[in-house]
C-alpha distance (Angstrom), angle and dihedral (degrees) to the residues before:
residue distance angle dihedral
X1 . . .
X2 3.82 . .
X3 3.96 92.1 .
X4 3.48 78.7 57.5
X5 3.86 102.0 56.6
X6 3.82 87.8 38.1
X7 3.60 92.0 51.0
X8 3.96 90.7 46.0
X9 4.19 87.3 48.4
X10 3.49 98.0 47.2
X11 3.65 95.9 41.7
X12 4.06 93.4 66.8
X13 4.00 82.3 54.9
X14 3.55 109.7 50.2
X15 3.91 128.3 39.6
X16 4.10 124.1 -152.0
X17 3.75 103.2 -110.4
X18 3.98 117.5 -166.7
X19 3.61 127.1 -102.7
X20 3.87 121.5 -111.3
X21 3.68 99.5 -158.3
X22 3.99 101.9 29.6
X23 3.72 103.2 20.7
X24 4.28 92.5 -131.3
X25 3.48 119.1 131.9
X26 3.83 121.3 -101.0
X27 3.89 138.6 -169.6
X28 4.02 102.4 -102.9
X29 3.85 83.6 -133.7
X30 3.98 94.2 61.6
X31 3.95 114.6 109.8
X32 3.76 93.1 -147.6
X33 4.38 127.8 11.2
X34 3.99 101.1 -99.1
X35 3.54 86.3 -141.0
X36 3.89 105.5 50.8
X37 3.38 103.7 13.7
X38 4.44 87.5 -122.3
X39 4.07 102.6 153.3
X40 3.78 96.3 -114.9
X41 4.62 101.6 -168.8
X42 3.73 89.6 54.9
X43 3.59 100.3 58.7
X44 3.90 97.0 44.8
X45 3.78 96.6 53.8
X46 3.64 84.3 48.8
X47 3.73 89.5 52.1
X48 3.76 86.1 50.7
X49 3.75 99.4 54.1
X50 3.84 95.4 44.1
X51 3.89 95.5 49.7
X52 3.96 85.4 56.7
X53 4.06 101.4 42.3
X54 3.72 94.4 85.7
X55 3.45 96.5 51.8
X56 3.79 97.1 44.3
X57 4.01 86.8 46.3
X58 3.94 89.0 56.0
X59 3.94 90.7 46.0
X60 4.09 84.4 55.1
X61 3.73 96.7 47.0
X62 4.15 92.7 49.1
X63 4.11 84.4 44.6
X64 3.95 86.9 52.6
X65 3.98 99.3 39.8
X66 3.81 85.9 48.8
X67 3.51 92.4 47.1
X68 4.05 87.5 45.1
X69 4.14 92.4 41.0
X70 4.14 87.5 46.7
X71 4.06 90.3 59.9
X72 3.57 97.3 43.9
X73 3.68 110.1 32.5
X74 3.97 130.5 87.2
X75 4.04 129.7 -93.1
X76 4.37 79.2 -97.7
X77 3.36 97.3 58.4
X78 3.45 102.5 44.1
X79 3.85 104.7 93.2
X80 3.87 92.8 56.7
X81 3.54 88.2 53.0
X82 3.63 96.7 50.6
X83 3.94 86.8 45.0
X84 4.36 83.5 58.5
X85 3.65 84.7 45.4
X86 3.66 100.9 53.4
X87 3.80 88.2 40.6
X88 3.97 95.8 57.2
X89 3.76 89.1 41.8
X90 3.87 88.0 54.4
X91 3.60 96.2 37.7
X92 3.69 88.9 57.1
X93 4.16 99.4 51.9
X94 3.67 86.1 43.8
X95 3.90 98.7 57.4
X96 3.77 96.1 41.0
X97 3.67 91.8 51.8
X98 4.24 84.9 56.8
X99 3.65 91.6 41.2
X100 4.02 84.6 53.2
X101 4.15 93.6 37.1
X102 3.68 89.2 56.7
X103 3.41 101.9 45.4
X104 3.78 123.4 95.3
């Protein structure tokens, strides 16, 4: 009966993530796969940081183009540069703060 209720709790907390090297499913909370031995944490917070590298990297490069476009451009086109600016800054904050949310 208490398995049970424990099993029911922890369920709602942890998700069954697939093995890389054997395929079986494994609590996403496990250090290593009990069947295999493959280290199981590592590999998603990798997973994490590379699905959010291109967008962060695009966030930079509008930052530094604004930046760039700012120095060099007329009184005119100032605003829309600050606007790309602004929107790289933000873009920037916003990512790392998923990149840091989803890690563990």
């Amino acid at each position: 009966m208490l398995r049970k209720v424990l099993r029911n709790i922890l369920s709602k907390y942890m998700a069954l993530v697939k093995c890389n090297e054997c395929g079986k499913a494994v609590s996403n909370v496990a250090p290593t796969c009990p069947n295999c031995g493959n280290p199981i944490q590592p590999i998603l917070i990798e997973q994490t940081a590379k699905m959010w590298k291109g967008p962060v990297l695009i966030a930079w490069l509008v930052l530094i183009a604004g930046i760039f476009l700012f120095l060099t451009t007329n009184e005119q086109g100032k605003e829309i540069v600050k606007f790309a600016m602004y929107l790289g800054f933000f873009g920037i904050v916003v990512f790392k703060v998923i990149i840091w949310w989803n890690h563990k």
